[in-house]
N, C-alpha and C positions, 0 to 999 in steps of 0.2 A: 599285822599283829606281830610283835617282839613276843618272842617265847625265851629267850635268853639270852644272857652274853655270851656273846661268839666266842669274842678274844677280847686282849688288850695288846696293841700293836704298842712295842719298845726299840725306838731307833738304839741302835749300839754302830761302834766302829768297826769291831772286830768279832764276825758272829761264831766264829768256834770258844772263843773267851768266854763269851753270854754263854754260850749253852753250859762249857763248865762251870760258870757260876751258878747257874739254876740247877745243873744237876748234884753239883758240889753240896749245897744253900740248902734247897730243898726237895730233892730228890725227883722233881722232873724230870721223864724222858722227853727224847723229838721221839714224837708220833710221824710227823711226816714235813719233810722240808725238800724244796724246790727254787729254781731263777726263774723269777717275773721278767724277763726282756722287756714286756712292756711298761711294764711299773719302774724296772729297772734298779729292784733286789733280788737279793737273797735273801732268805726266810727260813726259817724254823717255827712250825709250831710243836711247841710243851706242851702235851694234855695237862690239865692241874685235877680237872672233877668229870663226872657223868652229871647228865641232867634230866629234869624230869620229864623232859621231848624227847628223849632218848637220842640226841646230840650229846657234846661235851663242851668243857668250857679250856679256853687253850690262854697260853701267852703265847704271841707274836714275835719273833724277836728277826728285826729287816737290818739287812746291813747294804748300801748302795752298793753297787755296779759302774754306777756313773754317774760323774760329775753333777749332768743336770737332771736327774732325777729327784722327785720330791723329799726321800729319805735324805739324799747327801743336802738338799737346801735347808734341809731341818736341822741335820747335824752341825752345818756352820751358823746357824744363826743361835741354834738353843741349846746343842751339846746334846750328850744321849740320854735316855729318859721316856718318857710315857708319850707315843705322839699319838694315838686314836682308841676309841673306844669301838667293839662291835657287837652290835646286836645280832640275833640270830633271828629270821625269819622265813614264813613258810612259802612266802608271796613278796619278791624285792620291788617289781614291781608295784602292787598294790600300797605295801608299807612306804616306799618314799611315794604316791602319790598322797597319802592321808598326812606324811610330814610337810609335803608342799600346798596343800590347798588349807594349813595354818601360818602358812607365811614361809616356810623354811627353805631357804635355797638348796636344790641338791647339785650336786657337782657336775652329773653327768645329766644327759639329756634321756639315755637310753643306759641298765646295767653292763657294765664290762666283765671280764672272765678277772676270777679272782682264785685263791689258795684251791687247790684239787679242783678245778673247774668250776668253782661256785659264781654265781649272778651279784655282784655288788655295788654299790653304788656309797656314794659320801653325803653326808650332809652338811652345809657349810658353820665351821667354829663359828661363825659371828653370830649367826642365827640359832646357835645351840648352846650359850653362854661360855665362849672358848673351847668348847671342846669338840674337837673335829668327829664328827659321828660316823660310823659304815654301818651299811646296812648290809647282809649276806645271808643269803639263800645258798642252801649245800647243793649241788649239783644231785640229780637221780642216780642212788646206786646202780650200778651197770648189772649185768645177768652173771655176771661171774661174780659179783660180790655178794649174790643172793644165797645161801646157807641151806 
């Protein structure tokens, strides 16, 4: 089940530039930003809104690390720009299995560790009218982030 847009991931070159432009533009903070090693960015997410899962909806903004990372393949073939859409879900598991038993390739076999430790997984552009889909599950608040 999709309860929201997660994010919208935006390759850039140079990710302190992006962030002044969105906070410049329009007044986005980083909520929280971290290096994927294994994805092999750097990331900022901008909160933009709250939602009504009581999640938020973020812009992405990935800058590679390295060479053969999927961000830097993306950046030399199509320049910087919008490279994925994500959905927020409760169950990543369950959500990509109801996208694959309608035909939809997903990327991974099993989800990977994704932004604050979330469960994600991709959905393949071809099968999703060009647009590269993720699917993300928020990791469990830990006991210290309970109020």
């Amino acid at each position: 089940m999709i309860t929201r847009i997660d994010h919208i991931g935006i390759a850039c070159r140079d990710l302190d530039a992006s962030i002044e432009f969105y906070r410049k533009t329009y007044g986005f903070e980083v909520a929280h930003s971290e290096v994927n090693e294994e994805q092999g960015v750097r990331e900022a997410m901008l909160r933009v809104n709250g939602t009504d899962d009581g999640g938020a909806s973020y812009l992405q903004l990935l800058e590679p690390v390295r060479d053969d990372s999927a961000i830097a393949k993306y950046l030399e073939k199509h320049g910087e720009g919008i490279h994925h859409i994500a959905f927020g879900t409760p169950d990543v598991v369950a959500t990509t299995e109801a996208a694959t038993s309608t035909g939809v390739r997903a990327l991974y076999g099993t989800p990977r560790c994704g932004t604050s430790n979330s469960s994600i997984n991709f959905l393949h552009p071809k099968d999703c009218h060009g647009v590269l889909t993720e699917l993300v599950q928020a990791a469990a608040p830990s006991a210290s982030e309970h109020h």
